[in-house]
C-alpha positions as CSV (number, residue, x, y, z in Angstrom):
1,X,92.1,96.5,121.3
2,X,93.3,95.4,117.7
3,X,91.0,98.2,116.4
4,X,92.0,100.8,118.3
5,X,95.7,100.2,117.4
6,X,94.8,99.8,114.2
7,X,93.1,103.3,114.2
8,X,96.2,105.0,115.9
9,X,98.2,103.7,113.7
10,X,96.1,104.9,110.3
11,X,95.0,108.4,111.8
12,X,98.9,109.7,112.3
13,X,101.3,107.9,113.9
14,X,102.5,106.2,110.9
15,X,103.2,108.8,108.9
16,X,104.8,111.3,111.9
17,X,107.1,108.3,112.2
18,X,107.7,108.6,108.0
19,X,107.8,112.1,108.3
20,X,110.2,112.1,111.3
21,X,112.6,109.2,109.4
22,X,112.7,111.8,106.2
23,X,113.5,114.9,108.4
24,X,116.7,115.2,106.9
25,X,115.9,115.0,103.1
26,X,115.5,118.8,101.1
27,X,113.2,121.4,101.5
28,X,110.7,120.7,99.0
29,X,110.8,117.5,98.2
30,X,110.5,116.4,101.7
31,X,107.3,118.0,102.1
32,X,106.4,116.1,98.4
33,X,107.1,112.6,100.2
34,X,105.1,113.8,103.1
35,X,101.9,114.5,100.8
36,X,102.2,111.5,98.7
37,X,103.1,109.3,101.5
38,X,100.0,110.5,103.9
39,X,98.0,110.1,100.6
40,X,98.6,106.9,100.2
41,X,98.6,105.7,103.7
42,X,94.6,107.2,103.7
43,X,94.2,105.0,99.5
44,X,95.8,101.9,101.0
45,X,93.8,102.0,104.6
46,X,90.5,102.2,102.4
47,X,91.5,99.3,100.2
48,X,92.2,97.2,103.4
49,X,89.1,98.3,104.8
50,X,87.1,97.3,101.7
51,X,89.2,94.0,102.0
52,X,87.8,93.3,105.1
53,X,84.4,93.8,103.8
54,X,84.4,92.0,101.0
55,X,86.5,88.9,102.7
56,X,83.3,88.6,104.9
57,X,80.5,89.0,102.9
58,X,82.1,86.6,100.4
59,X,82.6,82.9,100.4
60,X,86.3,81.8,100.2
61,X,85.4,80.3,96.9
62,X,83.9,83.7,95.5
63,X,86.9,85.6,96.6
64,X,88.9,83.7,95.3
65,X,87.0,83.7,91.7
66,X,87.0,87.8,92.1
67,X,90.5,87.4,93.0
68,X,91.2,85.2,89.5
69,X,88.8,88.2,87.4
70,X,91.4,90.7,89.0
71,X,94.3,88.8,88.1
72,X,93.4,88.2,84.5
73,X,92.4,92.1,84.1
74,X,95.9,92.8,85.5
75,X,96.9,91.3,82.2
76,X,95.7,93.7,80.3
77,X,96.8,96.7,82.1
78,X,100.6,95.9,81.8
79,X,99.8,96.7,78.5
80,X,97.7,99.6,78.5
81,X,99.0,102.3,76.3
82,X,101.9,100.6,75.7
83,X,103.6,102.6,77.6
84,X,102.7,105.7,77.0
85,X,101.5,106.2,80.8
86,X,105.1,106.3,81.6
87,X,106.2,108.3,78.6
88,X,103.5,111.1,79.5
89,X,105.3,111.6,82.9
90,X,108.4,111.4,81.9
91,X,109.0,114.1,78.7
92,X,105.9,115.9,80.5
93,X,108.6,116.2,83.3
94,X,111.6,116.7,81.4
95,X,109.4,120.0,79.9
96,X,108.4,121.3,83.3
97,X,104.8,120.0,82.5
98,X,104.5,123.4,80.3
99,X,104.6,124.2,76.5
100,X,106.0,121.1,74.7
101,X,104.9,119.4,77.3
102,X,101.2,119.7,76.3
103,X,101.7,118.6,72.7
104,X,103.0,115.6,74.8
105,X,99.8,114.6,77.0
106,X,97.7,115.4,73.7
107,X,98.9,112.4,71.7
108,X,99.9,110.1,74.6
109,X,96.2,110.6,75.9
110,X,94.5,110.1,72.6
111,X,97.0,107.5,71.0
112,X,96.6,105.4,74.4
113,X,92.6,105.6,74.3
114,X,93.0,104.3,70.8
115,X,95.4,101.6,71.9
116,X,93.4,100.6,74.8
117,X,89.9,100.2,72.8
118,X,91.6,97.8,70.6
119,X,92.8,95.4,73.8
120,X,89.7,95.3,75.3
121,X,88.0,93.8,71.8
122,X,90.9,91.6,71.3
123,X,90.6,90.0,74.6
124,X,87.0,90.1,74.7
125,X,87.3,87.8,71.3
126,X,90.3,85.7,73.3
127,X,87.9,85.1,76.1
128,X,85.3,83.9,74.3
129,X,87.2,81.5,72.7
130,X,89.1,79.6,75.5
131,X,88.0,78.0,78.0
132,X,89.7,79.4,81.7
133,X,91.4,77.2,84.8
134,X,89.0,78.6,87.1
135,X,85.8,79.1,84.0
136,X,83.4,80.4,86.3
137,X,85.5,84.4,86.4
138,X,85.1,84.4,82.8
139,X,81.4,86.3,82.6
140,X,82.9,89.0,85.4
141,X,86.1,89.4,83.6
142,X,84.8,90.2,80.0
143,X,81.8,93.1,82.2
144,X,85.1,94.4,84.2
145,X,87.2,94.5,80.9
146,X,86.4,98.1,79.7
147,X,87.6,99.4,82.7
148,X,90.7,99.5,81.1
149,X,89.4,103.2,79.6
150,X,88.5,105.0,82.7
151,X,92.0,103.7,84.6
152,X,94.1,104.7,81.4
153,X,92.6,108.5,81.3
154,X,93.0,109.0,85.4
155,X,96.7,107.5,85.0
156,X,97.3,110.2,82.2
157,X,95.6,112.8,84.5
158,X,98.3,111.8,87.1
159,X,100.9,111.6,85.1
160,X,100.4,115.5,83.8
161,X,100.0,116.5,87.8
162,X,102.9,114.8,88.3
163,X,104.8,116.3,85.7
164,X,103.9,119.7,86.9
165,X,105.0,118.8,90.3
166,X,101.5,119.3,91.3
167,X,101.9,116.4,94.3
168,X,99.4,118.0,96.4
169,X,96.6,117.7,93.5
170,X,97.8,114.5,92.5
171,X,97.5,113.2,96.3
172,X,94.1,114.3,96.5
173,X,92.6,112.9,93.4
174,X,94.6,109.3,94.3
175,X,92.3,109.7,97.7
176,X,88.9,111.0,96.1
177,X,89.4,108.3,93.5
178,X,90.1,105.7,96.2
179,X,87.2,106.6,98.5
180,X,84.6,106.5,95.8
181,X,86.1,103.4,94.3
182,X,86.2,101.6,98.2
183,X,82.1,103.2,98.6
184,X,81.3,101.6,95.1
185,X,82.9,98.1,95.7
186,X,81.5,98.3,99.7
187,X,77.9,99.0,98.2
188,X,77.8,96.6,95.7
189,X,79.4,93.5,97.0
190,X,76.3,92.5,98.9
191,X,74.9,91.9,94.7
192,X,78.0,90.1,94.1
193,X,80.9,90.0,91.5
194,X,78.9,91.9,89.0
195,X,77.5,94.7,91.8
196,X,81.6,95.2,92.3
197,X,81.9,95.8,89.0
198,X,79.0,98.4,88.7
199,X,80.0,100.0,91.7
200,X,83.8,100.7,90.1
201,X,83.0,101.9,86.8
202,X,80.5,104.4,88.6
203,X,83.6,105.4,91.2
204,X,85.6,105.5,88.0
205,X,83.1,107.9,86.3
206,X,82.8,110.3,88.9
207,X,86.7,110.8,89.3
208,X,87.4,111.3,85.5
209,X,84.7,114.6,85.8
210,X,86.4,115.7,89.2
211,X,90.0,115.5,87.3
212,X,88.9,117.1,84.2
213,X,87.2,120.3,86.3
214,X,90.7,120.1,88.6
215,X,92.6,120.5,85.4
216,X,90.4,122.2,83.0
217,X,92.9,125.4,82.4
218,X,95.4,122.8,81.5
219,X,93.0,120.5,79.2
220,X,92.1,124.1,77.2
221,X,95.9,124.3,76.7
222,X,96.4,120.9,75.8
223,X,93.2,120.6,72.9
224,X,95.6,124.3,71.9
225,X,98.7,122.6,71.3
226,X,100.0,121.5,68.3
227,X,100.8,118.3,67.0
228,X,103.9,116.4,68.3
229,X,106.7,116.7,65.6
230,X,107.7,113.3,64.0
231,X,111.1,113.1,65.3
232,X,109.2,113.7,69.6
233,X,106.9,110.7,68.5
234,X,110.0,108.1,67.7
235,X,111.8,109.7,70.9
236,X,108.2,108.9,73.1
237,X,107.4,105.6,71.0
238,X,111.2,104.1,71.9
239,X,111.7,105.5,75.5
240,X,107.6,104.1,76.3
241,X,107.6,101.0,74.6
242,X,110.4,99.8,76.5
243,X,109.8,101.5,80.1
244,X,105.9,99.9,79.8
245,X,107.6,96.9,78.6
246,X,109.9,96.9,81.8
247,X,107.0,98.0,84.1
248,X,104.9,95.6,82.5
249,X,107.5,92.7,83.3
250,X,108.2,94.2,87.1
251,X,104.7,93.7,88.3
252,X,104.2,90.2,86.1
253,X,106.7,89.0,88.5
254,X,103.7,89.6,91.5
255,X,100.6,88.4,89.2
256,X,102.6,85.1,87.8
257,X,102.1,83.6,91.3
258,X,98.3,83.6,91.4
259,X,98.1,82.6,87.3
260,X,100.2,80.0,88.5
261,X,98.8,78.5,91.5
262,X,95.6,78.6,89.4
263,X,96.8,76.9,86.4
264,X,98.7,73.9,88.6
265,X,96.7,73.5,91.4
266,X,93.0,74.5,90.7
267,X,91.8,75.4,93.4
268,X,89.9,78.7,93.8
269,X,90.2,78.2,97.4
270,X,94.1,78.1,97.5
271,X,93.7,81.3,95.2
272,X,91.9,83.6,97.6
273,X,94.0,82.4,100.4
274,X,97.3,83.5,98.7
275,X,95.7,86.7,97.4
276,X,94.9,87.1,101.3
277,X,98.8,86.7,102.1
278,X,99.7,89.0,99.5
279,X,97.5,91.7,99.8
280,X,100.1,94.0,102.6
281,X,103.1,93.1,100.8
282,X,102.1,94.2,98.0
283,X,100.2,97.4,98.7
284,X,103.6,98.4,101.0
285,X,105.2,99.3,97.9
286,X,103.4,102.4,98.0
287,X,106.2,103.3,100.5
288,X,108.8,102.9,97.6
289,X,106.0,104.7,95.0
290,X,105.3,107.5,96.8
291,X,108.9,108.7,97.3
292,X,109.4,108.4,93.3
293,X,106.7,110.1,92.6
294,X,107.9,113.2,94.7
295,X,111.5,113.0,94.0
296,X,111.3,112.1,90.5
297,X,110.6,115.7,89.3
298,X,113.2,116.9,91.5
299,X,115.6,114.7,90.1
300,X,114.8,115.4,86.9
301,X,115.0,119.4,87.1
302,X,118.4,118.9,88.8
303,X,119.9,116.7,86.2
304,X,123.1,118.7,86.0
305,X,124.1,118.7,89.1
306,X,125.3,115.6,90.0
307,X,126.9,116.8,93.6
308,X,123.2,117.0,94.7
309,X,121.9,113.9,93.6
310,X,124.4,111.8,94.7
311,X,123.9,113.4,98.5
312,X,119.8,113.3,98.4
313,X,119.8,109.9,96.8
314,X,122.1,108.4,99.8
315,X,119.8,110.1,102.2
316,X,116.5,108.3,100.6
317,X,118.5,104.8,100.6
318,X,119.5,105.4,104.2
319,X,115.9,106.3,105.4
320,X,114.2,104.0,103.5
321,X,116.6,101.1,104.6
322,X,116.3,102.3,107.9
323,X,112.2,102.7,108.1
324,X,111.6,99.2,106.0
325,X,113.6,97.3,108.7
326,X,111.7,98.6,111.7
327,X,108.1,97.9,109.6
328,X,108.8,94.3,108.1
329,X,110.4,93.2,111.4
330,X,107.0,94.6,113.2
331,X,104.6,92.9,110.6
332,X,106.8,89.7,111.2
333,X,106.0,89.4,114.3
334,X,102.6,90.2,114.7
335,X,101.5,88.6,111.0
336,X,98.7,86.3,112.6
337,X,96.9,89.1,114.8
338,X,97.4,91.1,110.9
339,X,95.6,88.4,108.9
340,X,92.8,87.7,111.5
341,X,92.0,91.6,111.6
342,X,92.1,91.8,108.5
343,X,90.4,88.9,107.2
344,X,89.2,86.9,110.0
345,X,90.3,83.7,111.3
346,X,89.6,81.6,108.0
347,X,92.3,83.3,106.2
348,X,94.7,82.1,109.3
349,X,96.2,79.7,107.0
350,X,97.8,82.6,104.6
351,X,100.4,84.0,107.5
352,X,102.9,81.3,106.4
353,X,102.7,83.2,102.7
354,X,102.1,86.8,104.5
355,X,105.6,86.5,106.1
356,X,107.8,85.2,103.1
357,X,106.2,88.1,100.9
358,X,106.8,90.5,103.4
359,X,110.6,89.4,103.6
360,X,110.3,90.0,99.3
361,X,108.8,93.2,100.3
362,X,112.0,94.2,102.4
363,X,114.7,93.9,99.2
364,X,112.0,95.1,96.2
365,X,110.6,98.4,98.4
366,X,113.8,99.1,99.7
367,X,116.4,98.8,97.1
368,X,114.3,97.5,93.7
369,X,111.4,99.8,93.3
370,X,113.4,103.0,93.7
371,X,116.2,101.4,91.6
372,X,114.4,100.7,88.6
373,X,112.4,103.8,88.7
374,X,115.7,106.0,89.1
375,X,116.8,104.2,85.8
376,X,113.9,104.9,84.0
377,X,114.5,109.1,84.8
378,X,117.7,108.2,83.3
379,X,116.6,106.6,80.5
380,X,118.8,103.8,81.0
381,X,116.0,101.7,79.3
382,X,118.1,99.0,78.1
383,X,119.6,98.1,81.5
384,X,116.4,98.3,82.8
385,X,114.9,96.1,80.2
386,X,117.6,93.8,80.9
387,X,116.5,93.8,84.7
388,X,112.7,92.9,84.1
389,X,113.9,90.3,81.2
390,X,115.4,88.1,84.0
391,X,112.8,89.0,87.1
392,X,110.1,87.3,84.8
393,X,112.0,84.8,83.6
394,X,113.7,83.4,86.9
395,X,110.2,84.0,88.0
396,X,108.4,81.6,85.9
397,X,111.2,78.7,86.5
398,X,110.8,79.1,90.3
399,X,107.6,79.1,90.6
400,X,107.2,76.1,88.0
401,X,109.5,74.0,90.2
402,X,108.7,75.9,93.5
403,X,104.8,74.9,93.2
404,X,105.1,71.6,91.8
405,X,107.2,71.1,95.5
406,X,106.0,73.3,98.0
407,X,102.9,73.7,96.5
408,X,101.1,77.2,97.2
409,X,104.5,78.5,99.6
410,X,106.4,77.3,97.0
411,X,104.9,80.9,94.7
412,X,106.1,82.8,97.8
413,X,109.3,81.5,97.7
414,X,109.9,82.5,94.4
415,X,108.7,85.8,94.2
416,X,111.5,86.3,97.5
417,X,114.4,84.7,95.4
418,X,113.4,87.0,92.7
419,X,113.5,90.2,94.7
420,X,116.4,89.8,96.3
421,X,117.9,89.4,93.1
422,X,117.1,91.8,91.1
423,X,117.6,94.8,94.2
424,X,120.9,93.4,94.0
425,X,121.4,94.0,89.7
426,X,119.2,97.6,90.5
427,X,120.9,99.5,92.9
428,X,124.5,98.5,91.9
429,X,123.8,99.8,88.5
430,X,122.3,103.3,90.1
431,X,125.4,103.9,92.1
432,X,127.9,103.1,88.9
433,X,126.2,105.5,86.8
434,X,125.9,108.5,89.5
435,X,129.9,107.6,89.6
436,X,129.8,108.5,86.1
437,X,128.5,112.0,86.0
438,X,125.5,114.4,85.9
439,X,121.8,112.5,84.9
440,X,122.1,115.0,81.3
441,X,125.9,113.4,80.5
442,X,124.3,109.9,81.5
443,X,121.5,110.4,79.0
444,X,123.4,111.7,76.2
445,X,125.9,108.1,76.4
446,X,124.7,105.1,74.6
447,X,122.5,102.8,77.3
């Protein structure tokens, strides 16, 4: 019975129900949040899928040691091109995604690849050095460490599809990129940790040559395209060092809980079961994602008309608001029957940490996550600097004290006091500026 809900729910009626919610929205952008949405309903129904599989094939221990190897990595993408990821997509954007725009994904491709190599030896020296909470990750984390290549060029390769408002393209490559990544983790969990590992960087492989053949036209024009003028490379440098550095600190706030329980309890047991109580809270903000990445080049392109920002913008709170009351309250309620489909009945024991996340998951996917990311378009990087500062921060204190209480609820609690928190801070500085005048009049005032 659960399975044939569950494969109602994933084959449509979710996303008519999105689609229904967001009837109201523009022409055009509507039909953006549609693609990406359905997208990533299809990327995070594989990647609960391949949950499931590798929750059963594994021990509780193992999964909890693959859980600590994908924690640590996580580390070193928050600082993955330092920042340059977000700078691509954004002056890619503000240039339509043509002209300028290539001289753009030229160096921030190149320059990152550069940037990236040298975190991957540095931590690989790190690693070898100190000794680990849970030492037994360490041998899977320094094989899974070059990944960091292959998941910096198909970011880049999104970000320029993004920038050209290409969101069907960009949908599909996010789905052919999950599918062979879920086949290639599937495949080789039955050889363990290091068959996982295999199987990604071939999934990996094979997306980078479907992307490049996808945008070859565009890569011709980009190797064409002349050098980025010194004054554009201070302009990227100062608007991505601080957007990765505020991206960086907005998803340490979700990683510092697993560090954490790791580092004061031990326990590679108490790891996986959090990471089994996290897992849907966390991959719902693709809900919050997927309309940024539609209206974000919308919002952009009208940057000068403030009249129609203000209105779309109130419609996206409203729906959103309105859709992510109706879907927490749902998951609420049925959070055990979630967790034992999900993960079976020895991950029971992570509802209690299921249902405090999802409450997080209300306030950051509903008002934080678009917030922060509507800042960012306005290059209000200081504010939003500001923002992240104190999420990790207040972070770190609650869970210190939180833990050391409540023990592994106590991480769950903090991470909810922390969203609520910093929605608050986000959206009330969104609707000041927007009070203030047109996104071009905003940019050109001193953050």
């Amino acid at each position: 019975m659960i399975g044939k809900s569950w494969r109602l729910f994933s084959s449509g009626l979710f996303s008519d129900i999105f689609s229904g919610l967001f009837s109201g929205l523009f022409s055009g952008v509507k039909g953006g949040i549609f693609s990406v949405f359905t997208a990533n309903v299809v990327n995070k129904v594989i990647g609960f899928v391949t949950t499931m599989v590798v929750t059963r094939v594994m021990t509780t221990a193992d999964y909890g040691i693959w859980s600590y190897t994908l924690n640590i990595y996580s580390y070193l993408g928050l600082i993955s091109g330092l920042g340059l990821m977000s700078g691509c997509a954004q002056f890619g954007t503000e240039n339509k995604g043509v002209g300028k725009a290539y001289s753009y994904f030229k160096y921030c491709l190149s320059r990152g690849l550069i940037i990236n190599t040298g975190i991957v030896i540095i931590a690989t020296i790190i690693l070898c050095a100190v000794k680990l909470p849970i030492n037994e990750a360490k041998k899977f984390i320094l094989f899974y460490a070059p990944n960091l290549l292959f998941d910096y060029i198909l970011a880049i390769t999104q970000g320029i599809l993004r920038s050209k408002n290409r969101i069907k393209g960009y949908a599909r490559l996010l789905n052919i990129n999950s599918f062979l990544i879920a086949v290639g983790i599937c495949g080789g969990v039955f050889m363990g940790i290091n068959g996982i590992t295999i199987g990604k960087y071939i999934a990996s492989f094979i997306s980078i040559i479907y992307a490049y053949f996808s945008l070859k036209d565009t890569f011709v024009s980009i190797r064409q395209s002349e050098p980025l003028k010194k004054n554009d490379r201070i302009a990227l440098w100062q608007y991505s060092i601080v957007i990765g550095a505020c991206a960086a600190m907005n998803v340490l706030v979700y990683q510092l809980d697993i560090t954490l329980i790791a580092t004061m309890i031990k326990s590679a047991t108490d790891v996986g079961i959090y990471k089994v109580g996290s897992v849907i809270p966390n991959a719902l903000q693709f809900i919050p994602g997927s309309i940024v990445t539609a209206i974000l080049p919308s919002i952009v392109y009208h940057k000068d008309d403030v009249k129609w920002i203000r209105s779309n913008l109130k419609k996206v709170y409203i729906y959103l608001t309105t859709f992510n009351i109706v879907l927490t309250a749902l998951l609420l309620v049925f959070a055990p029957l979630v967790i034992q489909f999900f993960s079976g009945k020895k991950y029971l024991v992570a509802v209690p940490v299921f249902r405090v996340l999802l409450l997080g998951y209300f306030f950051s996917g509903t008002f934080r996550s678009l917030s922060v990311n509507l800042l960012s378009s306005f290059r209000r990087v200081k504010y939003s600097l500001f923002i992240s500062i104190t999420s990790c921060v207040t972070d770190i204190v609650f869970n210190y004290f939180f833990i050391l209480k409540y023990q592994m609820i106590g991480a769950a609690y903090a991470t909810l006091l922390v969203d609520i928190i910093t929605a608050a801070m986000s959206v009330a500085y969104v609707m000041y500026l927007l009070k203030r005048g047109t996104i071009s009049e905003i940019m050109q005032k001193n953050n």
